[in-house]
C-alpha positions, 0 to 999 in steps of 0.5 A, spaced: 470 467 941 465 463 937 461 467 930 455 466 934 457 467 940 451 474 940 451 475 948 458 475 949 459 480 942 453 484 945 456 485 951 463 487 948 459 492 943 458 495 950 464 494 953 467 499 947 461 503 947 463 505 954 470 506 953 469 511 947 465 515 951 471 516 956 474 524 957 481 521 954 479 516 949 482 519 943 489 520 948 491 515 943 489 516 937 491 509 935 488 504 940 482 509 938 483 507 932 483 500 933 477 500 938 472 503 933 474 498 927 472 492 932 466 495 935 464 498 927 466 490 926 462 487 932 456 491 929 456 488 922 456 481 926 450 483 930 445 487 927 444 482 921 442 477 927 438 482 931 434 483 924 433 476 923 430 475 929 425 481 928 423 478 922 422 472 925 418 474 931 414 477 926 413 472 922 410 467 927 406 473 929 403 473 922 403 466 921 398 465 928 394 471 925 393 468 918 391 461 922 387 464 927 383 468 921 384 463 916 386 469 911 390 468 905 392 475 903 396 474 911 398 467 909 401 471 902 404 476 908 408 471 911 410 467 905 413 474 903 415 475 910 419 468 910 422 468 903 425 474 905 428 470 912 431 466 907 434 470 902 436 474 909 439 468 913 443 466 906 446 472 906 448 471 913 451 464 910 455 468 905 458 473 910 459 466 915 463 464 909 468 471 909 471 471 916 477 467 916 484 471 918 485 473 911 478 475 907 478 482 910 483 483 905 484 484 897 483 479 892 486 479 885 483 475 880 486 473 873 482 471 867 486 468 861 481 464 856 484 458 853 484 455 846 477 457 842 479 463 839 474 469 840 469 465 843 473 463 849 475 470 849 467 472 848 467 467 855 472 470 858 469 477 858 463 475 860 466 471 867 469 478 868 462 482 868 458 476 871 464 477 877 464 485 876 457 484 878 458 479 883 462 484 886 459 491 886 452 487 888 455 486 895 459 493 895 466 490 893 470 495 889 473 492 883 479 496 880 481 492 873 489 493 873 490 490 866 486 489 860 488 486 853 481 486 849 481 481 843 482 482 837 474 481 835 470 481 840 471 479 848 477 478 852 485 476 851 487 477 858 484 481 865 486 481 872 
């Protein structure tokens, strides 16, 4: 099944939706378990597509109606409307980018700074807020495992 394959994922959405309407659906707890994890999976693929696309029509019924009137606050309308399209489609990009066989899984991530005394230790924990942020941005949960502080300032070693 390809990433963009949107009428066969639909139609899978529907597939499952209707077998979790079945009177014996929770019979087997486990195979429940595993259909409502690929429909709440198959949804996440979908629904931002769904909303490009929304987004899409309206702009183009923007953009006809700023020509046709030749109004600047429409034409300021849909220069809004298309940079949200475009910074929708490069989160769209970044989700595209975690869909191989292991992303769904946990990542470490280790942080030693080198030779460079306190300011490579200052470097090194300000990567490890830029990935904290990073991360809580798009609602990864970031556990710190270990933490060396400096002897100054910044970081000795994290992960």
């Amino acid at each position: 099944m390809f990433l963009f394959d949107l009428a066969g994922k639909t139609a899978r959405i529907k597939e499952l939706e209707a077998r979790t309407g079945e009177q014996d659906f929770w019979s087997d707890a486990e195979q429940a378990k595993q259909i409502i994890k690929e429909l709440h999976s198959l949804r996440e693929e979908t629904e931002p597509l769904a909303k490009m696309q929304a987004e899409l029509d309206e702009l183009e019924v923007m953009l006809a109606l700023a020509e046709e009137e030749d109004d600047e606050e429409l034409w300021q309308e849909a220069d809004h409307a298309g940079q949200k399209l475009q910074q929708m489609m490069a989160d769209l990009e970044l989700a595209v980018l975690f869909r191989g066989r292991y992303d769904q899984h946990n990542a470490i991530l280790s942080i030693h700074p080198g030779a460079g005394g306190t300011e490579s230790q200052d470097w090194a924990a300000m990567l490890l807020r830029m990935y904290t942020r990073w991360a809580e941005r798009r609602k990864y949960q970031v556990e710190i495992l270990d933490l060396l502080p400096g002897e100054e300032a910044g970081i000795k070693s994290v992960t």
